[in-house]
N, CA, C and O atoms as CSV, one atom per row, in Angstrom:
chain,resi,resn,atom,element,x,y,z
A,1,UNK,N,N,-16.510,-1.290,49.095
A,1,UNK,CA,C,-15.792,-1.801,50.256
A,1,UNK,C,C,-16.526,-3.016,50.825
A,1,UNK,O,O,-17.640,-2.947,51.344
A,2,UNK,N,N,-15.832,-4.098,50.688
A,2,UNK,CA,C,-16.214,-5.279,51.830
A,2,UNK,C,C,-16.173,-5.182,53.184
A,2,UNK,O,O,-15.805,-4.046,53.483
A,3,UNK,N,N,-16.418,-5.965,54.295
A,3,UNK,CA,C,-16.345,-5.947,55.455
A,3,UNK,C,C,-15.582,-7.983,55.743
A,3,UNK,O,O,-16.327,-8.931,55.493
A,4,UNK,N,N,-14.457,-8.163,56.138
A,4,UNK,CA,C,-14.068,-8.834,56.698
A,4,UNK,C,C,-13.431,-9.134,57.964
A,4,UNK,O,O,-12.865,-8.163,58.465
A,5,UNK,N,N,-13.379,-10.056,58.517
A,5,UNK,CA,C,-13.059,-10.452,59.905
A,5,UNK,C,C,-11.812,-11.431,59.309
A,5,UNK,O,O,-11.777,-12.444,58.611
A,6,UNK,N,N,-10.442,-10.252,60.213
A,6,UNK,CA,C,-9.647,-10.684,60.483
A,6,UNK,C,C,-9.126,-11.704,61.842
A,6,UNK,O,O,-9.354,-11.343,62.996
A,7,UNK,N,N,-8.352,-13.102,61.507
A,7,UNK,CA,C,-8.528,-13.661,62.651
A,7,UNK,C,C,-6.839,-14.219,62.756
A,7,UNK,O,O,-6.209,-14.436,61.721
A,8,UNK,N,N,-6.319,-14.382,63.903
A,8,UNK,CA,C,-5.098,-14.331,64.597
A,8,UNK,C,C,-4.817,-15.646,65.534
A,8,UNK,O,O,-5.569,-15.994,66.444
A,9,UNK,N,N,-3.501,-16.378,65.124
A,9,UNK,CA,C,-3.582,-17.253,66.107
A,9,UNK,C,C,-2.656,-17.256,67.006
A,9,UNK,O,O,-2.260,-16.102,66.842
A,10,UNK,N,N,-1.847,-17.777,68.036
A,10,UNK,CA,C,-0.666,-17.642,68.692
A,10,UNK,C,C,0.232,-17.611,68.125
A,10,UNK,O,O,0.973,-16.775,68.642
A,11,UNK,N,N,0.722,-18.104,67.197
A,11,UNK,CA,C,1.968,-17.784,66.147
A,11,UNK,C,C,1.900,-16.932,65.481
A,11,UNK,O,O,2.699,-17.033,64.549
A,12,UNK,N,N,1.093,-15.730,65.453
A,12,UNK,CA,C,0.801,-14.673,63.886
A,12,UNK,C,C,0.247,-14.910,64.011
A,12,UNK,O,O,-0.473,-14.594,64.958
A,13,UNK,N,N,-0.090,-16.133,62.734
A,13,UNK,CA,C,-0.247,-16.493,61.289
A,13,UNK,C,C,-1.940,-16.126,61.202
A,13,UNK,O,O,-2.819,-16.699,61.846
A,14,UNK,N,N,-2.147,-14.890,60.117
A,14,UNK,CA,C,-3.045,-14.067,60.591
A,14,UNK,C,C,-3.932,-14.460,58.924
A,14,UNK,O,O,-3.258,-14.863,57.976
A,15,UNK,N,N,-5.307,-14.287,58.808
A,15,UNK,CA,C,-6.345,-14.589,58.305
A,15,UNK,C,C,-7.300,-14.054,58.090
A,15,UNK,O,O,-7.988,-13.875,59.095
A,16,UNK,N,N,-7.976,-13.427,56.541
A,16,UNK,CA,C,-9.179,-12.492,56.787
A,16,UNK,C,C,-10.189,-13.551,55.559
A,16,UNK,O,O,-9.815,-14.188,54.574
A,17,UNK,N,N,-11.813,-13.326,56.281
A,17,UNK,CA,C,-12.372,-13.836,55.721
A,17,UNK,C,C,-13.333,-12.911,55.222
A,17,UNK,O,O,-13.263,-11.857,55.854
A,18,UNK,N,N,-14.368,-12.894,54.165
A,18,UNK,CA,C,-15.204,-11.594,53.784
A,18,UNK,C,C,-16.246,-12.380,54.930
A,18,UNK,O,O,-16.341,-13.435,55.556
A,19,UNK,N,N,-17.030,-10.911,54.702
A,19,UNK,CA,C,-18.201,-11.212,55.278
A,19,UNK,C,C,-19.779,-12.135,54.211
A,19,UNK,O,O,-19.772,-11.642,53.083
A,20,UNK,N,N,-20.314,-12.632,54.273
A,20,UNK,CA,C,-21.235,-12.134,53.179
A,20,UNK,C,C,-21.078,-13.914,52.439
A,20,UNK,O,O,-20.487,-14.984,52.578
A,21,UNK,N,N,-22.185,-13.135,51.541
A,21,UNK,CA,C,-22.360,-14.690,50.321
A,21,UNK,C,C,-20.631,-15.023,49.610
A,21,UNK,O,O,-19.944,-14.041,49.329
A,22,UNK,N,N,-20.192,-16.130,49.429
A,22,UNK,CA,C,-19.438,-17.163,48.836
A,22,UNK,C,C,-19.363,-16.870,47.710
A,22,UNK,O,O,-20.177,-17.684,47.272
A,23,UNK,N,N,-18.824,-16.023,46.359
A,23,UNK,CA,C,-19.512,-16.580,44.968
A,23,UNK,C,C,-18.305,-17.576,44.409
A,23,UNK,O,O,-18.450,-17.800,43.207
A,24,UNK,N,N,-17.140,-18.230,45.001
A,24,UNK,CA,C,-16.759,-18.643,44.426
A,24,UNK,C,C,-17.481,-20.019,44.600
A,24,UNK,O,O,-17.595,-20.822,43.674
A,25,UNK,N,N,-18.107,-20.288,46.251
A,25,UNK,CA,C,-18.517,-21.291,46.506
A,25,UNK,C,C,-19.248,-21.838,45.966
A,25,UNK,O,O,-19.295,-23.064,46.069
A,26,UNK,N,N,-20.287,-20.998,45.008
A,26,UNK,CA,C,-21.577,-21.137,44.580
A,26,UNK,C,C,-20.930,-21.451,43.168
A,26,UNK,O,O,-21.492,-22.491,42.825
A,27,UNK,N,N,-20.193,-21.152,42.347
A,27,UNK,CA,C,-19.717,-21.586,41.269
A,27,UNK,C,C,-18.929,-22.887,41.303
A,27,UNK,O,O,-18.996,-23.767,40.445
A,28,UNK,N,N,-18.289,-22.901,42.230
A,28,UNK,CA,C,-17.119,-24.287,42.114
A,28,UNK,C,C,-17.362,-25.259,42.969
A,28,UNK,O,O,-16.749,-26.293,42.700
A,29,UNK,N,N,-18.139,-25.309,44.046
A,29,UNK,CA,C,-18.697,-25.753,45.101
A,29,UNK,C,C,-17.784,-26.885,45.562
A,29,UNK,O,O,-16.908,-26.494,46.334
A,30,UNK,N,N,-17.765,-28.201,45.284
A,30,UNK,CA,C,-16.719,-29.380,45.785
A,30,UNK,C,C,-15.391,-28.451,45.311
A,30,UNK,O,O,-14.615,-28.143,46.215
A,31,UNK,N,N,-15.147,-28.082,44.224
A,31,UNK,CA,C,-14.305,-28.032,44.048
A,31,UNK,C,C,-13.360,-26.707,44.933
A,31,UNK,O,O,-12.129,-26.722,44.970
A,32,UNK,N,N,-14.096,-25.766,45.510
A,32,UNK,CA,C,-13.931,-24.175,45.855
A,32,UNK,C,C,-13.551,-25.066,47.416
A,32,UNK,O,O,-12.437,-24.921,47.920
A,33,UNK,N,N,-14.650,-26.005,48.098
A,33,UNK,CA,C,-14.310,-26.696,49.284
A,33,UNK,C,C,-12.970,-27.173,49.534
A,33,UNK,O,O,-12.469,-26.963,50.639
A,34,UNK,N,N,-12.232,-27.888,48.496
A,34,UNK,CA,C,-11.098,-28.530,48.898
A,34,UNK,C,C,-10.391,-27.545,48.575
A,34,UNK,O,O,-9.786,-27.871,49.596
A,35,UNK,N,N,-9.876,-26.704,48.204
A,35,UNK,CA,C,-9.090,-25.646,47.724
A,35,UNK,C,C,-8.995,-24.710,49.528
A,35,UNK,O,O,-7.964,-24.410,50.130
A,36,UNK,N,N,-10.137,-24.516,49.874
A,36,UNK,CA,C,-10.882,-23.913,50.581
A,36,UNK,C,C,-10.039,-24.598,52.002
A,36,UNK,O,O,-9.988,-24.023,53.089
A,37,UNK,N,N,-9.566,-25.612,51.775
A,37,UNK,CA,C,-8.878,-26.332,53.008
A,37,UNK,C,C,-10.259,-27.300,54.056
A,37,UNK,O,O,-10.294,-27.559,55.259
A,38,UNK,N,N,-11.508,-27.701,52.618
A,38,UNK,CA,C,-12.084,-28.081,53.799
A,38,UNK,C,C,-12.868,-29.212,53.033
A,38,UNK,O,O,-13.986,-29.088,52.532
A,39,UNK,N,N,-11.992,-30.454,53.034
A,39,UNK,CA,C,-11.961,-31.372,52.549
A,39,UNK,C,C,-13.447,-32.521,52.776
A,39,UNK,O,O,-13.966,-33.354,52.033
A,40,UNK,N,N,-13.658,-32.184,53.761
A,40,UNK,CA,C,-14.886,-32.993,54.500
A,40,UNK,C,C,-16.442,-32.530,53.240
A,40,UNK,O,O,-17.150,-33.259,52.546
A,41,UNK,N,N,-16.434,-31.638,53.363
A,41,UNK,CA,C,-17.571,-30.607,52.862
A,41,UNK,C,C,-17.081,-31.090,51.201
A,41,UNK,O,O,-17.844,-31.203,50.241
A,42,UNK,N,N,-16.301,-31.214,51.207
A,42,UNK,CA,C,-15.983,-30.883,49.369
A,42,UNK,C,C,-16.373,-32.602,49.230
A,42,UNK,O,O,-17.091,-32.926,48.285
A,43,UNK,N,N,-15.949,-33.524,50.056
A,43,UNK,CA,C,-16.555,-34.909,49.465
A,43,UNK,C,C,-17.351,-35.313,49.867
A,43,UNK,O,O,-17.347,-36.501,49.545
A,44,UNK,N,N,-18.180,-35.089,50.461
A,44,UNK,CA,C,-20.123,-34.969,50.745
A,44,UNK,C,C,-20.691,-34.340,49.352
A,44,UNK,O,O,-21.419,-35.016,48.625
A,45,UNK,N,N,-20.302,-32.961,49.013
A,45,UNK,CA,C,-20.520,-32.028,47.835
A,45,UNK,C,C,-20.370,-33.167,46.566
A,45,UNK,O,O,-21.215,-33.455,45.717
A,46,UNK,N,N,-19.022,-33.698,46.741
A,46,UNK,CA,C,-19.389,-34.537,45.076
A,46,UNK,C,C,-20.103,-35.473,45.334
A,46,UNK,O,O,-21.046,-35.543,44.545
A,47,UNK,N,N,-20.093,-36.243,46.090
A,47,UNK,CA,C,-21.304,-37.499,46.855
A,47,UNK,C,C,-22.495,-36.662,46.182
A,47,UNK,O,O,-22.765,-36.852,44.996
A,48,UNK,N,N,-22.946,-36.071,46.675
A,48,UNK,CA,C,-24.143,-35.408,46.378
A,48,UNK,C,C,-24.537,-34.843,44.876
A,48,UNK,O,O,-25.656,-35.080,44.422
A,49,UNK,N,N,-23.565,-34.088,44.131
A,49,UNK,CA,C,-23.015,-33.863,42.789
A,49,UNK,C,C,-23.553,-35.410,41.832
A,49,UNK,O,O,-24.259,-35.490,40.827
A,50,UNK,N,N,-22.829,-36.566,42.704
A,50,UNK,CA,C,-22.880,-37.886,41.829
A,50,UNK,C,C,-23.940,-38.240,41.405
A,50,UNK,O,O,-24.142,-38.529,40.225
A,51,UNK,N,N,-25.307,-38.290,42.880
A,51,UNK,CA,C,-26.553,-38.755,42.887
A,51,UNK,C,C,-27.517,-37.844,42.095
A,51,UNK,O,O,-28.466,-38.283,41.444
A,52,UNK,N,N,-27.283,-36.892,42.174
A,52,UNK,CA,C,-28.196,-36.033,41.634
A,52,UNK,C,C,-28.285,-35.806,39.906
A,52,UNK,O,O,-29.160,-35.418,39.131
A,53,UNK,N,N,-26.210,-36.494,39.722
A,53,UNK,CA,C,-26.012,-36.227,38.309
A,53,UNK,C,C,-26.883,-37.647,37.482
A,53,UNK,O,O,-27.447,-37.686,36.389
A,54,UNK,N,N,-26.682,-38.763,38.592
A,54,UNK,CA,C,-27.614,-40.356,38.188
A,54,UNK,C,C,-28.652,-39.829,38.282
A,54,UNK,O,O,-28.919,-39.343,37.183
A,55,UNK,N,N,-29.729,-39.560,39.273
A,55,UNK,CA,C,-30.724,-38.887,39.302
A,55,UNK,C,C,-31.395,-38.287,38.076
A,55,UNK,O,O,-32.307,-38.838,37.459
A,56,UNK,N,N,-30.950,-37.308,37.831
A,56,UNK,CA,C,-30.973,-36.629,36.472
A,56,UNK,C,C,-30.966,-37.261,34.678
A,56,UNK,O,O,-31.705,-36.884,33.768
A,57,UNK,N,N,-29.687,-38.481,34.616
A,57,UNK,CA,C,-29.864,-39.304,33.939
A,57,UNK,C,C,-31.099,-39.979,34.257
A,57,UNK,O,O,-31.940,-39.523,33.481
A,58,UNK,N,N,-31.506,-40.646,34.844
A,58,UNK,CA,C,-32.379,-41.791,35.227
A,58,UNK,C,C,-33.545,-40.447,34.336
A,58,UNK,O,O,-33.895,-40.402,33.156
A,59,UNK,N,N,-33.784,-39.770,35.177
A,59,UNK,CA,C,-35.163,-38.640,34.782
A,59,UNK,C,C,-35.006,-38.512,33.561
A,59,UNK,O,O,-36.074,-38.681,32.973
A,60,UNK,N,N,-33.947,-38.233,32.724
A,60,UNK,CA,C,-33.547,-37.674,31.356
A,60,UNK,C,C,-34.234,-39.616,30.415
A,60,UNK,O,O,-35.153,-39.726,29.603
A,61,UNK,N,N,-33.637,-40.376,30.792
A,61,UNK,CA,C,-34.220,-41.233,30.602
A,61,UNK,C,C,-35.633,-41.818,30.502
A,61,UNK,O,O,-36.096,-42.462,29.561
A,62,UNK,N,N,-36.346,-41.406,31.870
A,62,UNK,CA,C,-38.117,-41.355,31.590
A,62,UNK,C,C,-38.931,-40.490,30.922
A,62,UNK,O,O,-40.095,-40.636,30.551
A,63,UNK,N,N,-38.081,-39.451,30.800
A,63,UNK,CA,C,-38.112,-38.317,30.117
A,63,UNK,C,C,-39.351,-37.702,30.476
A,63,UNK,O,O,-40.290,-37.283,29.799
A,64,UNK,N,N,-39.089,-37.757,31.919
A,64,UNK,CA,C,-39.822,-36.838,33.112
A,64,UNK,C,C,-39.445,-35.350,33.360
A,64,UNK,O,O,-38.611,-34.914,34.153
A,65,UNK,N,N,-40.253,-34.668,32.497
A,65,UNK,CA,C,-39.228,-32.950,32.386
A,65,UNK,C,C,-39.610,-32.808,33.824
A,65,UNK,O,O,-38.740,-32.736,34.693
A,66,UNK,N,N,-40.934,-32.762,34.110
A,66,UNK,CA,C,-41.014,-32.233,36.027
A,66,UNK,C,C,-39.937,-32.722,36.966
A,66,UNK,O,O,-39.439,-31.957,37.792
A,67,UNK,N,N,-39.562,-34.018,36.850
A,67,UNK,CA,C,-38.777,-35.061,37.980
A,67,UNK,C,C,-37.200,-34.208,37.217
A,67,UNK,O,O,-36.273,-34.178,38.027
A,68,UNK,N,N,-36.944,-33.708,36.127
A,68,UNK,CA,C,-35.623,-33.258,35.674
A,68,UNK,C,C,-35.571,-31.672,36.403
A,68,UNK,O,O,-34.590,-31.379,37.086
A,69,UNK,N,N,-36.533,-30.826,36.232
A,69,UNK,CA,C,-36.727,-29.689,36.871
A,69,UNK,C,C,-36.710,-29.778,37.704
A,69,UNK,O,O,-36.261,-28.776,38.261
A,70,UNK,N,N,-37.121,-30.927,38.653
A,70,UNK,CA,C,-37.097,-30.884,40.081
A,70,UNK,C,C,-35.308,-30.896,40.875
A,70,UNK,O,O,-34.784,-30.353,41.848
A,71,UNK,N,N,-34.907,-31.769,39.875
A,71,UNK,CA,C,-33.239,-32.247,39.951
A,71,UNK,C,C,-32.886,-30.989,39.673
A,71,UNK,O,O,-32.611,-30.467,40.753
A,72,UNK,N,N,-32.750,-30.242,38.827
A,72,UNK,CA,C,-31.493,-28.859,38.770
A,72,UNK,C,C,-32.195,-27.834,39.778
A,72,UNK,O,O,-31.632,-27.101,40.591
A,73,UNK,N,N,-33.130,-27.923,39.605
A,73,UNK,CA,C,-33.741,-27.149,40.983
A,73,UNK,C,C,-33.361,-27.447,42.235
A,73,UNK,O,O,-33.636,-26.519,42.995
A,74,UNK,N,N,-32.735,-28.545,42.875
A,74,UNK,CA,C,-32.205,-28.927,43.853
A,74,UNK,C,C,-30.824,-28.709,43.811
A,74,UNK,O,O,-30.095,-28.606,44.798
A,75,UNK,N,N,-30.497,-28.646,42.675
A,75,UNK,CA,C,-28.718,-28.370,42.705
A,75,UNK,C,C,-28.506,-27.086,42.595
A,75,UNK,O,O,-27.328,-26.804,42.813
A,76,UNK,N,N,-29.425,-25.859,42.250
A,76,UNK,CA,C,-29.510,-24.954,42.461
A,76,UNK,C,C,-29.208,-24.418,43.601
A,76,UNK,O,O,-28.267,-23.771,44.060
A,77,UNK,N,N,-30.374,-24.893,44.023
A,77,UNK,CA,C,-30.517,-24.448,45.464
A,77,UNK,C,C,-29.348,-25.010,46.699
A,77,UNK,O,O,-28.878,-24.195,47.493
A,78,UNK,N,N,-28.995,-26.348,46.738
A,78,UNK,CA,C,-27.850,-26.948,47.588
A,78,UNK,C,C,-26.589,-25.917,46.754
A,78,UNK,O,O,-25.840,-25.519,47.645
A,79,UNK,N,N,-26.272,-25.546,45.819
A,79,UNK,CA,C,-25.326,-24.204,45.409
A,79,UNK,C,C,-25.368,-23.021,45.776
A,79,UNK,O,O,-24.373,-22.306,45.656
A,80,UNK,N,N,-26.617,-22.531,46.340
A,80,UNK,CA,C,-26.821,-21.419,46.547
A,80,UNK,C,C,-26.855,-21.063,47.820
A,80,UNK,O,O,-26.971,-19.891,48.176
A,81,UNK,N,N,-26.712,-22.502,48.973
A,81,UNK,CA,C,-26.955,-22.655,49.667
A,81,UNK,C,C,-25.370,-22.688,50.531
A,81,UNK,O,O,-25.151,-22.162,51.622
A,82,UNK,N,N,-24.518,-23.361,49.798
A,82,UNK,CA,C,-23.320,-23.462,49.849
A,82,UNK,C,C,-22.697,-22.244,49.776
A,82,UNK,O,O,-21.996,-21.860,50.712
A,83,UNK,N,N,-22.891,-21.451,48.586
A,83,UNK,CA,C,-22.398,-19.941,48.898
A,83,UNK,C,C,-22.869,-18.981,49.941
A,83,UNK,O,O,-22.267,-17.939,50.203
A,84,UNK,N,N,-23.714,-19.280,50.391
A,84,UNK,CA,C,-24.414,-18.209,51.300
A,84,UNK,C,C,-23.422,-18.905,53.399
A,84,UNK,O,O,-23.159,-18.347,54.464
A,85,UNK,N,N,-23.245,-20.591,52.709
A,85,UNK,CA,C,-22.772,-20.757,54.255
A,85,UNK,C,C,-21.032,-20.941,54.028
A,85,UNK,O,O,-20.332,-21.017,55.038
A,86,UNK,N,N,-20.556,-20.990,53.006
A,86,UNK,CA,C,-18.996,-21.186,52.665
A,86,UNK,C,C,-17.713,-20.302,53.356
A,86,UNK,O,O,-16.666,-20.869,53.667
A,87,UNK,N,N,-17.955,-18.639,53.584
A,87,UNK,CA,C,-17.517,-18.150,54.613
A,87,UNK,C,C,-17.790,-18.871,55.905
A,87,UNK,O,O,-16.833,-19.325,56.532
A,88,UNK,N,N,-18.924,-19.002,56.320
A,88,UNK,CA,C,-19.075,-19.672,57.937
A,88,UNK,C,C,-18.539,-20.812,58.171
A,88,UNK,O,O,-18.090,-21.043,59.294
A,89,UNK,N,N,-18.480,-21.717,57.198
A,89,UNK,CA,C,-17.250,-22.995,57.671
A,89,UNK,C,C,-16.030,-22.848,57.726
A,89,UNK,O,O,-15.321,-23.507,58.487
A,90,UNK,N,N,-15.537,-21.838,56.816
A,90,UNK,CA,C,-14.406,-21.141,56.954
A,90,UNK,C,C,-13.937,-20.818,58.320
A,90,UNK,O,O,-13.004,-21.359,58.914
A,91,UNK,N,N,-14.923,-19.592,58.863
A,91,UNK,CA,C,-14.545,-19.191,60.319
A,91,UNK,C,C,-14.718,-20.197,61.140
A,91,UNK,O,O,-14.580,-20.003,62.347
A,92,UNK,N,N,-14.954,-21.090,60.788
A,92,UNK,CA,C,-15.896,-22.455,61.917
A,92,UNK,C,C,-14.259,-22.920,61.990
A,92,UNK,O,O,-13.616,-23.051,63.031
A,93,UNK,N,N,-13.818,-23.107,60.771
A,93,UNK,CA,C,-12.332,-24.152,60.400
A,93,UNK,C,C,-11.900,-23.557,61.613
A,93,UNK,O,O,-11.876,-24.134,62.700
A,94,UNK,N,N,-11.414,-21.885,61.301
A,94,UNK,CA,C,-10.518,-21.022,61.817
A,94,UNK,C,C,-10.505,-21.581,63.584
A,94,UNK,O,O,-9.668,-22.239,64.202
A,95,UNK,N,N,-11.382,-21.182,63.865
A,95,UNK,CA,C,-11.981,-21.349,65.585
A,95,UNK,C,C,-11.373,-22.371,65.853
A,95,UNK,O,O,-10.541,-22.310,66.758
A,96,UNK,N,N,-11.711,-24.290,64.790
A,96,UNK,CA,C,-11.459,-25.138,65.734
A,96,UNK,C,C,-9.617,-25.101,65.693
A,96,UNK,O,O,-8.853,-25.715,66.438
A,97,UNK,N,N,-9.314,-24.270,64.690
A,97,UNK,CA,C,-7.444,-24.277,64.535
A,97,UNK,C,C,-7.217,-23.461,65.539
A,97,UNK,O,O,-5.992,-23.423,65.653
A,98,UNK,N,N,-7.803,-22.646,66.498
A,98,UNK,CA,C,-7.273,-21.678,67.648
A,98,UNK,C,C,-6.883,-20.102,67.049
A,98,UNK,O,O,-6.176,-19.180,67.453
A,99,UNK,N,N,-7.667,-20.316,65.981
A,99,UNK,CA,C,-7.533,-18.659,65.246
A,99,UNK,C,C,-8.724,-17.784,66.729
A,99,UNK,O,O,-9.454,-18.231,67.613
A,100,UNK,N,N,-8.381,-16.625,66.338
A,100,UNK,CA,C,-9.416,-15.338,67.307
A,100,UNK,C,C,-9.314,-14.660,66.762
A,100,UNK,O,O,-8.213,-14.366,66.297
A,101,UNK,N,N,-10.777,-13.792,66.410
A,101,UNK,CA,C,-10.949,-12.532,65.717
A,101,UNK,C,C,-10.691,-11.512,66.618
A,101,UNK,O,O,-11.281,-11.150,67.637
A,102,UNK,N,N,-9.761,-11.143,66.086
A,102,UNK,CA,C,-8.542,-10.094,66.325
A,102,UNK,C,C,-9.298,-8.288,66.062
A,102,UNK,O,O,-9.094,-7.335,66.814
A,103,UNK,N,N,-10.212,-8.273,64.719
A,103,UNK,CA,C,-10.194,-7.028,64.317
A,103,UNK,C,C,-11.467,-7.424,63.138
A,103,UNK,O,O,-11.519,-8.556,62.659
A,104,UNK,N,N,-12.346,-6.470,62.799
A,104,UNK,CA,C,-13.435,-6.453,61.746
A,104,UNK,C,C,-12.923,-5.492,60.664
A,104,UNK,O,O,-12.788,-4.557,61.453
A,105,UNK,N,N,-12.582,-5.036,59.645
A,105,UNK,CA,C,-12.306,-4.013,58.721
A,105,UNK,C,C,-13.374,-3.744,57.786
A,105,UNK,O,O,-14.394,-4.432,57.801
A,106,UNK,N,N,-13.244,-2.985,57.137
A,106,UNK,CA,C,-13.627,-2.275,56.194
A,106,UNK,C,C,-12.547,-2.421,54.902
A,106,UNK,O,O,-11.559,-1.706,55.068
A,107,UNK,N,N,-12.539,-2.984,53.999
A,107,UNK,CA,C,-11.528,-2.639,53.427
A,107,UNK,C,C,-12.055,-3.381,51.486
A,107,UNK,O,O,-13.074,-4.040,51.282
A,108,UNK,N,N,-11.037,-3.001,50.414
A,108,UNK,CA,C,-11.629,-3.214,49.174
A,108,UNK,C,C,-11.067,-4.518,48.784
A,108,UNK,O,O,-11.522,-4.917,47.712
A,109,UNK,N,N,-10.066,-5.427,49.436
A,109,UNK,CA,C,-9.601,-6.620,49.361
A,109,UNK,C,C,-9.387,-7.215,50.709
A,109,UNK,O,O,-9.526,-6.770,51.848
A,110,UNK,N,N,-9.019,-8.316,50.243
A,110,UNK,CA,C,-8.399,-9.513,51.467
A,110,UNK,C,C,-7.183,-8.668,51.633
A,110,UNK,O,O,-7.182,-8.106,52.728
A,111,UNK,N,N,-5.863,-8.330,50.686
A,111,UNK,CA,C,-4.796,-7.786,51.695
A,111,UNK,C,C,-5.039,-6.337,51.940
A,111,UNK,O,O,-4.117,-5.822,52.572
A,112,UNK,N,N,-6.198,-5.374,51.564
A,112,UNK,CA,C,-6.259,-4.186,52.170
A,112,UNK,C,C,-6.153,-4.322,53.799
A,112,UNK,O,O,-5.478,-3.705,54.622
A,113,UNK,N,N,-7.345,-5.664,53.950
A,113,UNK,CA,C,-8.026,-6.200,55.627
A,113,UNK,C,C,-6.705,-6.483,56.355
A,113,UNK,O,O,-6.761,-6.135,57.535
A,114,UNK,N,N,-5.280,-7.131,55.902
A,114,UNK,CA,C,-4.520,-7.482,56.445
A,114,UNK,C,C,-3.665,-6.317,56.932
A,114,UNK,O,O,-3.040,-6.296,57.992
A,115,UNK,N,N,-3.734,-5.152,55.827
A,115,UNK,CA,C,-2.764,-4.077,56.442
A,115,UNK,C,C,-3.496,-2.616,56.846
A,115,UNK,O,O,-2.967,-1.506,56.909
A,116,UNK,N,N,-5.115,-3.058,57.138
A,116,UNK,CA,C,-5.209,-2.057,58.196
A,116,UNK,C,C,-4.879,-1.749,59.241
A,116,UNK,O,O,-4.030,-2.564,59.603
A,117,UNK,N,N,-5.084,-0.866,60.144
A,117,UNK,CA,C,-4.865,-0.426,61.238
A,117,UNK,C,C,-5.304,-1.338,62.589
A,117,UNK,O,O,-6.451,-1.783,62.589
A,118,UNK,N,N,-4.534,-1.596,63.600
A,118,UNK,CA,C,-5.401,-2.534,64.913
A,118,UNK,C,C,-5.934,-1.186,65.502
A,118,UNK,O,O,-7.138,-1.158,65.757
A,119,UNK,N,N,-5.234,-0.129,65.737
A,119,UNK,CA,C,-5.748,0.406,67.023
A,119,UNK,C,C,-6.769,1.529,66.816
A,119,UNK,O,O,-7.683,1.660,67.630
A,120,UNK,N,N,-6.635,2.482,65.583
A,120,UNK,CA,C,-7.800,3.571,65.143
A,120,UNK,C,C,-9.040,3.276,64.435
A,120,UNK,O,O,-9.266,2.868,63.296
A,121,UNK,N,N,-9.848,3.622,65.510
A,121,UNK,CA,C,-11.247,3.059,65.124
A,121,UNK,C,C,-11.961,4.554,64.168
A,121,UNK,O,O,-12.966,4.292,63.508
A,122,UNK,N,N,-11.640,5.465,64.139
A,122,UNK,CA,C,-12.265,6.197,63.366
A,122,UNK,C,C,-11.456,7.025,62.882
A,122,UNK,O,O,-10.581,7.615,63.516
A,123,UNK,N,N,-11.808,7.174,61.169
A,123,UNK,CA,C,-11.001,8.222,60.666
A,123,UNK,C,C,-10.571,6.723,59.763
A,123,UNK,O,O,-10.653,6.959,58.558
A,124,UNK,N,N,-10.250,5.636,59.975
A,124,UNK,CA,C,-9.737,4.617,59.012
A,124,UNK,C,C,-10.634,3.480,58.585
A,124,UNK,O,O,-11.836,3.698,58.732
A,125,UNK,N,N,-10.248,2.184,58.032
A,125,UNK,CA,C,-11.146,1.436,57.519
A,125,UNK,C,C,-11.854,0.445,58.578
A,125,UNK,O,O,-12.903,-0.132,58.292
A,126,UNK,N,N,-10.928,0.222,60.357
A,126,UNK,CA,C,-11.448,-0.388,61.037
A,126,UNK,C,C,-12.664,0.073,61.319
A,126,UNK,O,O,-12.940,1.268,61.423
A,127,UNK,N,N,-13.572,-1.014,61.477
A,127,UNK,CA,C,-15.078,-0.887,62.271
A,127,UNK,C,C,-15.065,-0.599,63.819
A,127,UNK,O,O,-16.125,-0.499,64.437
């Protein structure tokens, strides 16, 4: 069971996010961003993707294994880094669109979270 935060805006139009590390973020990263509805982040991500991929050439070129290790080691980490914050820009999006967390669940998917319960807090999957 995951734990996501369901969030609600004046029209419905209702929204659950997991809690927790990103893994799609961490795999697809620019690309998981724009999909993700969050276009800003996804073209900084290839900006960054670009330099690091020249970077890397240039090193592959001096044929500096440390200065090359140092490069995937940084893209590592800015990936890993991305999955761990990719939910939180998410809810960040949500907030500045006038979403409100409505309800926390318990549940084994995104639409389990949507068709739990609002009002029984025990005995069901709400927290």
């Amino acid at each position: 069971m995951k734990i996501f935060d369901v969030y609600e805006n004046k029209v419905g139009d209702v929204k659950a996010i997991k809690r927790g590390f990103c893994w799609p973020a961490l795999f697809f990263t620019a690309f998981w961003a724009f999909v993700a509805g969050l276009p800003g982040y996804g073209a900084i991500l290839i900006i960054i993707s670009i330099v690091l991929r020249v970077l890397l050439a240039i090193a592959e070129g001096t044929g500096s294994l440390n200065l090359q290790f140092v490069i995937v080691l940084a893209y590592c980490l800015i990936s890993i880094y991305i999955g761990d914050s990719g939910n939180d820009w998410r809810r960040n999006k949500l907030a500045k669109k006038g979403y409100t967390l409505k309800k926390v669940v318990k549940a084994s998917s995104k639409r389990n979270a949507y068709e739990a319960p609002r009002t029984s807090r025990k005995g069901n999957r709400q927290i």
